[in-house]
C-alpha positions as CSV (number, residue, x, y, z in Angstrom):
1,X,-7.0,-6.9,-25.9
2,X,-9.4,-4.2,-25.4
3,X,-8.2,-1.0,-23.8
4,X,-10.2,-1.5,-20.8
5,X,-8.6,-4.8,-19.9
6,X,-4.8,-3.3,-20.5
7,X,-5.7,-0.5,-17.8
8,X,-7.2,-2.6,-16.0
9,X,-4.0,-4.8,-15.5
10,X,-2.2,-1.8,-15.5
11,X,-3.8,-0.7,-12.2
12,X,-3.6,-3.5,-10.6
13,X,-0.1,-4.0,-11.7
14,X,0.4,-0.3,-10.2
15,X,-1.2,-1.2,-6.6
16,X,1.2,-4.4,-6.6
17,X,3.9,-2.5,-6.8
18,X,2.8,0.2,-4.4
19,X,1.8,-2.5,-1.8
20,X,5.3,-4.2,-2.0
21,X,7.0,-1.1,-1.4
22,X,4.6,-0.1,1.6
23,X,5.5,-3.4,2.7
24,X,9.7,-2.8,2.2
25,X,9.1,0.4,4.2
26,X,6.8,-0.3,6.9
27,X,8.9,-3.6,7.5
28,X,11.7,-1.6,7.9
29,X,13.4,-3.5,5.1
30,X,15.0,-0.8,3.3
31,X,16.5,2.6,4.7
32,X,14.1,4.9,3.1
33,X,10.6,6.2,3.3
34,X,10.9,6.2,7.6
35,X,8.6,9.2,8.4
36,X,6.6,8.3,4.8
37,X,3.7,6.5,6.5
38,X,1.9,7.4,10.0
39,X,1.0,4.0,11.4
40,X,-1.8,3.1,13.5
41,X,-1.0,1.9,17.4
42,X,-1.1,-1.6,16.4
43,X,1.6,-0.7,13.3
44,X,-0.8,-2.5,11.2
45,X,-2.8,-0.1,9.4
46,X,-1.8,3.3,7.4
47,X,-3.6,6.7,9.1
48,X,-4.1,9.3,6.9
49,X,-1.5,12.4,7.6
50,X,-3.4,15.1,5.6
51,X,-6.1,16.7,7.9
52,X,-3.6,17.5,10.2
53,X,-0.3,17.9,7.4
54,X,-1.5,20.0,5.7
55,X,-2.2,23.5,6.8
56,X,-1.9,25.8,3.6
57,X,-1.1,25.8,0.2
58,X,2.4,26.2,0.2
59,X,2.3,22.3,1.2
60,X,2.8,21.1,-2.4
61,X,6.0,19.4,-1.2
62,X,4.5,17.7,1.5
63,X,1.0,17.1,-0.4
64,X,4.1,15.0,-3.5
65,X,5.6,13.0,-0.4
66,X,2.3,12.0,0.8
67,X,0.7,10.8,-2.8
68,X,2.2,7.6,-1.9
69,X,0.7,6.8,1.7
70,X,-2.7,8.3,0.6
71,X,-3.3,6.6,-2.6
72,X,-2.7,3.1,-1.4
73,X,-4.0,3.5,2.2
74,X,-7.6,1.6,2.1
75,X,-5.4,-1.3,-0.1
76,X,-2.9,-1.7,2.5
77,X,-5.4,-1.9,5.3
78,X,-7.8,-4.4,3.7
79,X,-5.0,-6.8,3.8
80,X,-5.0,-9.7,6.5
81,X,-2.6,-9.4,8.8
82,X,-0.8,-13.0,7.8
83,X,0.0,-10.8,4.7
84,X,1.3,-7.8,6.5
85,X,3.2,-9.4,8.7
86,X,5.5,-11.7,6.6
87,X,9.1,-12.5,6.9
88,X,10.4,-11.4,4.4
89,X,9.3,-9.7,0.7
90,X,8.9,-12.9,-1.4
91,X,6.9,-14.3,1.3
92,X,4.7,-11.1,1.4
93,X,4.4,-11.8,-2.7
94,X,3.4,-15.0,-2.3
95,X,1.0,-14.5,0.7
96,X,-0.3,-11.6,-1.5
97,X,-1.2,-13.4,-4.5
98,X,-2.7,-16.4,-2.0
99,X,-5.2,-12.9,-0.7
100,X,-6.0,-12.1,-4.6
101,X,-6.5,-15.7,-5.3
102,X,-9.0,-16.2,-2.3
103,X,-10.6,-12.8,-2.6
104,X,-11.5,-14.7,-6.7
105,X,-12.9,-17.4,-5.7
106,X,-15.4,-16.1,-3.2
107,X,-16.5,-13.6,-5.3
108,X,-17.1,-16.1,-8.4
């Protein structure tokens, strides 16, 4: 396998794993992370915190917690909302891969 491909799968591998955990925490599934994401009205969509978190540049501990929210942002909000709003986290899996699987096939 070419070293392209392996990062590749890496990456996407990494944003898997991000979104699941967005979803644990935004879901209130788990009992960490609370304050971790700034939600939009709808509780839908991930707003970005840093224009107004970040005021100097003694905010590295602030700009660590917010790596997170800010690198997987645009990823949560592209998904649908049947996908954001499942029951439970092997139904948000499963509706997950369904997303990847669709977003394939229209663009083949």
């Amino acid at each position: 396998m070419a070293p392209f491909n392996k990062l590749r799968l890496f990456n996407e591998r990494r944003i898997r794993g991000d979104l699941i955990e967005t979803f644990k925490v935004v879901s209130n599934k788990v009992d960490y992370g609370k304050d971790l994401f700034k939600l939009s009205r709808s509780g839908l969509n991930i707003i970005s915190k840093s224009k107004a978190y970040f005021n100097s540049s003694k905010d590295i501990c602030k700009l660590r917690s917010a790596f997170l929210p800010e690198r997987i942002r645009n990823y949560w909000n592209k998904l649908p909302v049947y996908v954001k709003n499942s029951e439970n986290v092997n139904d948000f899996k499963t509706n997950l891969q369904s997303f990847k699987n669709d977003c394939k096939e229209s663009s083949d």
